[in-house]
MARZADREN-940926 format. One line per 5 residues: for each residue y, z, x of C-alpha. Coordinates in Angstrom, 3 decimals, always signed. Each point is the difference from the previous one (the first is absolute). Example, Ala and Ser with C-alpha at 12.3 -4.5 7.8 and 13.67 -1.06 7.14 Angstrom:
2
-4.500/+7.800/+12.300  +3.440/-0.660/+1.370
***
This chain:
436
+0.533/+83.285/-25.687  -0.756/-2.586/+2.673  +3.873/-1.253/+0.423  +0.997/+3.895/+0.599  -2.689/+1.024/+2.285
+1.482/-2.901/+2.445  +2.982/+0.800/-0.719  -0.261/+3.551/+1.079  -1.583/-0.566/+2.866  +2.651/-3.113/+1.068
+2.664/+3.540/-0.650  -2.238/+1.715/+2.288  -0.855/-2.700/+2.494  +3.663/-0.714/+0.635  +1.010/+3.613/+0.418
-2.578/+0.677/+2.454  +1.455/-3.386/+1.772  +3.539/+1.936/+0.305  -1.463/+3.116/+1.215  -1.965/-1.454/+2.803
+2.999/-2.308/+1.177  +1.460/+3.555/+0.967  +0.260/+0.648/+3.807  -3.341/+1.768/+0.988  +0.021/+2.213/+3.404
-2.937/+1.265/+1.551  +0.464/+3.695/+1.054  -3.027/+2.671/+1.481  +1.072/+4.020/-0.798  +1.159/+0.891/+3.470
+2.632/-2.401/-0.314  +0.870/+1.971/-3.435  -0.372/+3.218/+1.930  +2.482/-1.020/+2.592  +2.476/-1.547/-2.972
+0.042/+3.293/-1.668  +0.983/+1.714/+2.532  +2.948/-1.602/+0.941  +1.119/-0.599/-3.790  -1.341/+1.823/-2.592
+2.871/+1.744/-1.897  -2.184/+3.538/-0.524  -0.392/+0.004/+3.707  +3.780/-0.075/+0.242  +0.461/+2.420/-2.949
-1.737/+2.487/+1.657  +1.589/-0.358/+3.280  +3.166/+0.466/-1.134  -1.241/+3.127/-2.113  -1.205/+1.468/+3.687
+3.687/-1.061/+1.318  +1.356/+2.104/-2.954  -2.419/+2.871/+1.236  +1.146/-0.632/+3.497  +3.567/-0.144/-0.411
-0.622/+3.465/-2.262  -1.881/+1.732/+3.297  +3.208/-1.268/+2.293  +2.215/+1.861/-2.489  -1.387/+3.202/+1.604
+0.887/-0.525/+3.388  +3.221/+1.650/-1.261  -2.027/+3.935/+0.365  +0.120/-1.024/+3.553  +2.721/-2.137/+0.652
+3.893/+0.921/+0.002  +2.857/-0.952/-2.581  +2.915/-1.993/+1.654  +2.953/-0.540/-1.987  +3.477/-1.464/+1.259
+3.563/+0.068/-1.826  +3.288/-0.821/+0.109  +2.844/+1.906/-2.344  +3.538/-0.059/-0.330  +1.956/+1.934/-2.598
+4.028/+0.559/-0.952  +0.621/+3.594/-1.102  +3.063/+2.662/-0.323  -3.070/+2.458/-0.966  +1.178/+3.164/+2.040
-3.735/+0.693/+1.126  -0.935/-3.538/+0.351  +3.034/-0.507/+2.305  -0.076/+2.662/+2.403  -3.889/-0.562/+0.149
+0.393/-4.008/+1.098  +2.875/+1.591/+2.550  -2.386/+1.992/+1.330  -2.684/-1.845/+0.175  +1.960/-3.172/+1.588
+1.349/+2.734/+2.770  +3.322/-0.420/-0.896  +1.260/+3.062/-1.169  +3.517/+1.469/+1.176  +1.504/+4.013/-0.323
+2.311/-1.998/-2.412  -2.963/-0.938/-2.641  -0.635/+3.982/-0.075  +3.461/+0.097/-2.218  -0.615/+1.159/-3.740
+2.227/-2.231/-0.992  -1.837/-3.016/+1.387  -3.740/+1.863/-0.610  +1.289/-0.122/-3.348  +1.576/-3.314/-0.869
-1.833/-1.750/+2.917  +1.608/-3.503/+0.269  -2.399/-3.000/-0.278  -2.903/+0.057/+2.485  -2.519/-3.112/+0.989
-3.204/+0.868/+1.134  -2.780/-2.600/+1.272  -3.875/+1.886/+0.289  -2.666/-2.090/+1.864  -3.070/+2.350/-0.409
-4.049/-0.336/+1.355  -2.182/+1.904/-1.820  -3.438/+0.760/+1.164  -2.574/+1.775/-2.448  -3.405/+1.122/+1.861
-2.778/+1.246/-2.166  -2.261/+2.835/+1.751  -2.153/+1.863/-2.453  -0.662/-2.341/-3.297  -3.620/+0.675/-0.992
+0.125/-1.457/-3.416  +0.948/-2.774/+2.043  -2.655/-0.254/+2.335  -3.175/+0.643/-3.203  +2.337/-3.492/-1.444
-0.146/-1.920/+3.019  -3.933/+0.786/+0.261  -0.117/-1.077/-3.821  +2.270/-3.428/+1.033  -2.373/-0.216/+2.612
-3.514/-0.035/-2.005  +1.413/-2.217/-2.807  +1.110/-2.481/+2.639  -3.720/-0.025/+1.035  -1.090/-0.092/-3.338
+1.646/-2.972/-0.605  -1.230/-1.905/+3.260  -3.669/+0.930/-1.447  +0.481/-1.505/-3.175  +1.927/-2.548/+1.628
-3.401/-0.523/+1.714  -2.008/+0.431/-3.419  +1.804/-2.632/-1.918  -0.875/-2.462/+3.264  -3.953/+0.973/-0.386
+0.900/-0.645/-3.984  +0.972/-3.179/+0.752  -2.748/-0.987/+2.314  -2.524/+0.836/-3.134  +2.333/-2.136/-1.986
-0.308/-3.084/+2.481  -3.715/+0.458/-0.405  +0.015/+0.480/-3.612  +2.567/-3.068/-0.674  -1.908/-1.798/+2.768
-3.073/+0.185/-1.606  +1.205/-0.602/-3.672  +1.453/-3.468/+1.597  -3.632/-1.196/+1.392  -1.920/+1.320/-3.689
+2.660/-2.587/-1.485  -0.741/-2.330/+2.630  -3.707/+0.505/-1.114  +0.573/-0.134/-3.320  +1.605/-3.105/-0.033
-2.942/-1.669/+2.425  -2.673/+1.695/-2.783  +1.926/-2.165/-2.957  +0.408/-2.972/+1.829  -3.668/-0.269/+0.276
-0.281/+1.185/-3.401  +2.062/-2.471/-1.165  -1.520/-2.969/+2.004  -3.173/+1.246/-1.340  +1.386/+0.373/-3.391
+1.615/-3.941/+0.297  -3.713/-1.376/+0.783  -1.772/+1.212/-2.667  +2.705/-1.075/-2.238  -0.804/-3.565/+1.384
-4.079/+1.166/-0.678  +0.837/+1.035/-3.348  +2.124/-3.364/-0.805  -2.600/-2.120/+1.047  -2.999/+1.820/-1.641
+2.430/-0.569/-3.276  +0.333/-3.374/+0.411  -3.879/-0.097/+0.074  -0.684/+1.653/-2.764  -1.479/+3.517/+1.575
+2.961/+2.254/-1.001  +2.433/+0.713/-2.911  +3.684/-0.228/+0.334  +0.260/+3.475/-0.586  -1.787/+0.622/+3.132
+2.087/-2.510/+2.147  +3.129/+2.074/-1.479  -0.883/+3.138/+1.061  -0.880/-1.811/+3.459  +3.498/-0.688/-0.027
+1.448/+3.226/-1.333  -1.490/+1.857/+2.931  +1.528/-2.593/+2.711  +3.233/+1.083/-1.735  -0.639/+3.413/+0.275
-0.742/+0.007/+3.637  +3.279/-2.362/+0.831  +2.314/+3.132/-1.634  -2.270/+2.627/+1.997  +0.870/-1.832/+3.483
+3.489/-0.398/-1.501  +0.015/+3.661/-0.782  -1.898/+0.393/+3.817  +2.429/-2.028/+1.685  +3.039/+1.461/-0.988
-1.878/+3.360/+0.924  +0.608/-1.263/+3.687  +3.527/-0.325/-0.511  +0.763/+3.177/-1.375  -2.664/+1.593/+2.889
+2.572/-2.269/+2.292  +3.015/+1.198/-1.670  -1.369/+3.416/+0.698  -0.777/-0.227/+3.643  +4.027/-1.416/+0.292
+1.622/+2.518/-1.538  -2.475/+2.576/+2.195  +1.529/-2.240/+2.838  +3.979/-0.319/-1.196  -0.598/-3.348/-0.451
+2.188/-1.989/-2.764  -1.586/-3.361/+0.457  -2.767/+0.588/-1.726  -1.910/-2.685/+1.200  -4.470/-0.018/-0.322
-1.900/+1.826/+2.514  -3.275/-0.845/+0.575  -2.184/+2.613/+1.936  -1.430/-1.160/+3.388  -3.556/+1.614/-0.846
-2.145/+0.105/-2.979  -0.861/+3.175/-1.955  -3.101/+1.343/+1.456  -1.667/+3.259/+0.031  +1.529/+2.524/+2.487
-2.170/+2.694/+0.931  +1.188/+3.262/+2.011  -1.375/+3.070/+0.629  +1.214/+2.644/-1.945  -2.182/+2.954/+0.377
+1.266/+3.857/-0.263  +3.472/-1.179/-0.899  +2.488/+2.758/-1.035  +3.637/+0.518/-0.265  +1.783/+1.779/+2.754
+3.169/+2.021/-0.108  +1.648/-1.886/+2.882  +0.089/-2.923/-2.462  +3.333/-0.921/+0.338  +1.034/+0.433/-3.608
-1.655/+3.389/-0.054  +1.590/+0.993/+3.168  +3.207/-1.024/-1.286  -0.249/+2.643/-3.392  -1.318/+2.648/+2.549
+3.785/-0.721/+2.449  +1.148/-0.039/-4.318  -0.883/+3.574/-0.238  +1.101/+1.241/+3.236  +3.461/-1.282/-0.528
+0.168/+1.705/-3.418  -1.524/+3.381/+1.856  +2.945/-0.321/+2.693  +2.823/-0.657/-2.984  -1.592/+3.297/-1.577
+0.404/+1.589/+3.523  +3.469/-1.209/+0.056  +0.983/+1.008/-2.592  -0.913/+3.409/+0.573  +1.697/+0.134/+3.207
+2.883/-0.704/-1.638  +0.376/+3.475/+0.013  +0.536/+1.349/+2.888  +3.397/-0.422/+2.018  +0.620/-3.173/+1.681
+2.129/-0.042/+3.663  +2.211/-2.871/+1.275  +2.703/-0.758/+2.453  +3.174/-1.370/+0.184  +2.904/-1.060/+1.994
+2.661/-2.716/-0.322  +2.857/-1.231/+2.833  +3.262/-0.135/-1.661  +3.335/-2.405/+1.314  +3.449/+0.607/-1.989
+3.716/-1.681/+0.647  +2.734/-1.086/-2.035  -0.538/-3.759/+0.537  -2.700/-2.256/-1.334  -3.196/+0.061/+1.936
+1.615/+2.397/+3.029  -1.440/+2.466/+1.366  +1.945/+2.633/+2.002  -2.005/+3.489/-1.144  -3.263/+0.496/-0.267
-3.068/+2.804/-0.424  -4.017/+0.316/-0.825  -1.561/+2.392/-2.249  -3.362/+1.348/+0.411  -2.258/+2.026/-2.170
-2.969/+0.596/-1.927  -0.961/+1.103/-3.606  -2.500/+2.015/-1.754  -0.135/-1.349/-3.634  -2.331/+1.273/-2.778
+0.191/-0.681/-3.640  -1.488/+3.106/-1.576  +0.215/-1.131/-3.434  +0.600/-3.203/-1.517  -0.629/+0.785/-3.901
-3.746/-0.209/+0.142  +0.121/-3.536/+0.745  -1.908/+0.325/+3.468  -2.616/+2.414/-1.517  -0.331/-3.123/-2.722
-0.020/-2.822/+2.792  -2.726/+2.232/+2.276  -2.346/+0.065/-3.327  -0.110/-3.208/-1.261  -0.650/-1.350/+3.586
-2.721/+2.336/-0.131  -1.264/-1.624/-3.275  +0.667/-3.468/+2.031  -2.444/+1.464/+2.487  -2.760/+1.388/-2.010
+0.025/-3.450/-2.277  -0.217/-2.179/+3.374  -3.361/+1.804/+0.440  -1.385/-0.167/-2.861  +0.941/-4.017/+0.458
-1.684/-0.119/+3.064  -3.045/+1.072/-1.128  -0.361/-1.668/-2.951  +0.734/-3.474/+2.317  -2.732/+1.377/+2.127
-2.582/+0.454/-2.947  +0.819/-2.964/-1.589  +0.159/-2.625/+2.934  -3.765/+1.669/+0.543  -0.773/-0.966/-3.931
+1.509/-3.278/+0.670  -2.278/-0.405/+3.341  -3.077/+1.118/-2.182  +0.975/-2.609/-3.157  +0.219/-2.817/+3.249
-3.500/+0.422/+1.441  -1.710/+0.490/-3.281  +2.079/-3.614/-0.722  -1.276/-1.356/+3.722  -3.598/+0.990/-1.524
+0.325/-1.607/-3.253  +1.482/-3.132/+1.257  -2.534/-0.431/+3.013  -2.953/+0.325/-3.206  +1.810/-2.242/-1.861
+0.334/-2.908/+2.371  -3.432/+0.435/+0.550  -1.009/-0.308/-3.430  +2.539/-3.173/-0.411  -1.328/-1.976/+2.782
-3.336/+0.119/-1.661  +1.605/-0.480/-3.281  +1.336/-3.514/+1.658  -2.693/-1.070/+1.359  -1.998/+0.673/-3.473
+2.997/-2.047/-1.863  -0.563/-2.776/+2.509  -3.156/-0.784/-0.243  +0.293/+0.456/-4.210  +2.849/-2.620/+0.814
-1.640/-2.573/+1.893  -3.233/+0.187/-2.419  +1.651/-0.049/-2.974  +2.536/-3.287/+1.630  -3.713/-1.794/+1.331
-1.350/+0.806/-3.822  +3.280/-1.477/-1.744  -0.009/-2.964/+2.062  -3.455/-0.654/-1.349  +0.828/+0.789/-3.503
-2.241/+3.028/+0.128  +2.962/+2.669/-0.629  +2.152/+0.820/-2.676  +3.486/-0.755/+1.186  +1.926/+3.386/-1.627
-3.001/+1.840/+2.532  +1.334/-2.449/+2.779  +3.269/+0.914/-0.428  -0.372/+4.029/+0.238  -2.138/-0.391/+3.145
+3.092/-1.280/+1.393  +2.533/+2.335/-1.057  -2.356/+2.490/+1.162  +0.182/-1.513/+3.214  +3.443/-0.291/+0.326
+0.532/+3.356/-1.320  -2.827/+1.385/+2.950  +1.667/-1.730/+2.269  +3.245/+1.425/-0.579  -1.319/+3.417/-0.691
-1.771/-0.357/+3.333  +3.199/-0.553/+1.686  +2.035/+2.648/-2.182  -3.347/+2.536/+1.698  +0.977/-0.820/+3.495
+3.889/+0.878/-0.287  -0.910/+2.909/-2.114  -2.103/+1.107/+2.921  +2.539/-0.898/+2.846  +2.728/+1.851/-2.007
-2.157/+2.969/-0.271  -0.600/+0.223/+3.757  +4.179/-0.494/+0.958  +0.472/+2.562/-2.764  -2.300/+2.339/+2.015
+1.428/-0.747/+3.032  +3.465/+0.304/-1.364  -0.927/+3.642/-1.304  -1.773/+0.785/+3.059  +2.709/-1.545/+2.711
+1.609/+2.836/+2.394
***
C-alpha cells in the first residue's frame, strides 16, 4: 500500500513538474478588455451581420436613384419589317426602298444600335415602407452589435474571475498539502515511538494523496480558466495567464436597479418590430399604382461602333397590378402575422429580462448572506484546526478527528473563495442586466 501511495504521488509530482515548466504570462482584465476587442471572432461575426444589414438598407437607394443601362447591338436580317425599320432608323432611306418589290424581298440589311437607357422611379411607396424597414433592421443590428460587446465584457469578468478562484484554489491546496506533508512527518515519528498504530500513519498518508490529486485537479482548473480567457481573446497559443490581482470582495452600489427599454438588446427587438410593421405597410401599398420615367438616347449605322443617326425618347408610366392571383392579399397577411408575433416577442423579452433582473438581485442577496456566513464558518474551522494540530502534536487528539479538521479547513477555505466570486458574479450579472 506504501510502494503505491509513492508511486502515485511520484505520477503526480512529475506531471505537475510539466505543467508548471509551461510559459506563464501575467495579464490584469483591461488588457483582456482591449484584446477582445480587437480579436474576438463574435465581435467580428456580428459586424459583418450589421454589414449584411447595411449593404440590405443601400439596396434601397434604388426608390430614389435612377437606372442607367448602356448597349451595343448589331443584327443581319432580310426581315421586311426589320429592314426598312434599321433604314429608317440609320436615316438612310431612299424613294427607291418605297418599291414593293424591295419592301418585300428586302435585300440583306446591317444594323448597329448603341442605346442609353435611363429608368427614374417617382411614386414607389411600397418602396419607401421597405427602405424604412432596411433602415430599422440596419439599426437593429448595430444595437445588438453593441449587446454582444456588453456580453462580452460580463464574460471577461466572469472568465476573469473564474481564473483568480483557480488561482486561489491552487494557493488553498498548496497549504493544505504542506500542512498535510508535516503531519505525515508527526504521524511517522509518533509511530516510530510507539504513540500511534500504522493504521493511523496510513490514513495520514492517504489524505496527503488526496490533497496532491485535488491541486492536480486545481491546477489544471487554471489552465482550462486560461484556455478560456484565449479563446475569449482569439488567441491559439494557449499559453498560462496568471491574473495581476487577487480575488477579493468587490462591492458596488446597486440600489433601485431596473431594466430599461433603451437597453440595447431591447431597443434592437423594438427597431425588430418596426421593420416588420413597415414590411406589413409595404406590402399593402403594393396596391396602389406605381409611376416612373423613362428615356433612352439611341445611335444607329451600318458599320461597327458608328454612329451617323441618332434620337432620345422620353416618357413616363402609370403601372398598377390589380390582381396578381391572390398572392399580394396572401403576402400583406402573413406580414401582418410577422407583425403581430414581433410584439408579442417584444413583450415577452421585456417581462422576462425583468424576471431575470428579479432572479439576479435575489442571487446578489443570497450570495452577500452567504459570504458572510462563510467567513465566520472559516474562521470557526481555523481555530478547530489549529487546536486540534496543538492537541495532536501532544498526543492529546485522535488523529482520524485531526484529519477532518483539516479537510474542513481546506474545504472553508475554498468555499470561502467560491462565496466571493459567487458574489462578484452576481453584481456584473446585475450590472449586465441593468447596463443602458
Amino acid at each position: 500500500m506504501k510502494n503505491i501511495l509513492k508511486s502515485i504521488s511520484i505520477l503526480v509530482l512529475l506531471f505537475s513538474i510539466k505543467i508548471e515548466a509551461q510559459e506563464i504570462i501575467s495579464i490584469d482584465k483591461f488588457e483582456v478588455l482591449s484584446k477582445i476587442t480587437e480579436r474576438n471572432l463574435s465581435l467580428k461575426i456580428s459586424a459583418e451581420e450589421f454589414n449584411k444589414a447595411q449593404a440590405d438598407y443601400r439596396q434601397t437607394n434604388a426608390i430614389f436613384l435612377p437606372n442607367i443601362t448602356a448597349s451595343h447591338t448589331g443584327i443581319s436580317t432580310t426581315n421586311p419589317l426589320m429592314a426598312f425599320g434599321s433604314k429608317l432608323n440609320q436615316g438612310i432611306l431612299t424613294q427607291a426602298d418605297f418599291n414593293p418589290a424591295l419592301l418585300n424581298n428586302p435585300t440583306q440589311t446591317q444594323n448597329f444600335a448603341t442605346i442609353i437607357k435611363v429608368e427614374q422611379p417617382l411614386v414607389n411607396l411600397d418602396g419607401v415602407y421597405q427602405r424604412k424597414a432596411a433602415k430599422s433592421k440596419m439599426e437593429a443590428m448595430s444595437l445588438q452589435t453593441q449587446r454582444t460587446e456588453d456580453y462580452l465584457i460580463f464574460e471577461v469578468e466572469n472568465a476573469y474571475m473564474q481564473l483568480q478562484l483557480a488561482y486561489k484554489a491552487v494557493d488553498v491546496l498548496e497549504k493544505a498539502l504542506e500542512a498535510a506533508n508535516a503531519n505525515k512527518k508527526l504521524a511517522e515519528n509518533s509511530f516510530k515511538q510507539g504513540y500511534l498504530q500504522r493504521a493511523d500513519v496510513l490514513n495520514v498518508e492517504v489524505r496527503v494523496t488526496e490533497v496532491q490529486n485535488q491541486l492536480q485537479q486545481a491546477k489544471s482548473n487554471v489552465q482550462n480558466a486560461s484556455n478560456y480567457l484565449s479563446f475569449l481573446m482569439n488567441d491559439d497559443t494557449y499559453v498560462q495567464y496568471k491574473p495581476s490581482d487577487d480575488l477579493s470582495v468587490n462591492v458596488t452600489s446597486m440600489d433601485e436597479v431596473s431594466i430599461s427599454e433603451n437597453r440595447s438588446d431591447i431597443k434592437a427587438m423594438q427597431l425588430s418590430t418596426e421593420a416588420y410593421a413597415d414590411m406589413n405597410k409595404a406590402d399593402k401599398m403594393a396596391f396602389l399604382p406605381r409611376l416612373n420615367a423613362f428615356g433612352s438616347y439611341e445611335l444607329y449605322d451600318n458599320k461597327i461602333f458608328q454612329a451617323d443617326a441618332s434620337g432620345y425618347l422620353v416618357g413616363a408610366q402609370l403601372s398598377w397590378d390589380i390582381f396578381q392571383g391572390s398572392k399580394r392579399f396572401g403576402k400583406a397577411q402573413k406580414s401582418k402575422a410577422e407583425f403581430e408575433k414581433s410584439k408579442f416577442e417584444y413583450s415577452q423579452y421585456v417581462s422576462k429580462s425583468k424576471l431575470e433582473l428579479n432572479k439576479a438581485k435575489r442571487m446578489l442577496i443570497d450570495a452577500e448572506n452567504k459570504l458572510n456566513l462563510s467567513k465566520l464558518a472559516l474562521a470557526q474551522s481555523d481555530e478547530s484546526l489549529r487546536i486540534r494540530t496543538n492537541r495532536f502534536k501532544e498526543g492529546l487528539e485522535k488523529t482520524a478527528d485531526l484529519l477532518t479538521a483539516e479537510t474542513q479547513f481546506a474545504q472553508k477555505q475554498l468555499e470561502y473563495y467560491q462565496t466571493i466570486f459567487e458574489y462578484n458574479y452576481s453584481q456584473a450579472y446585475l450590472k449586465f442586466l441593468t447596463k443602458q
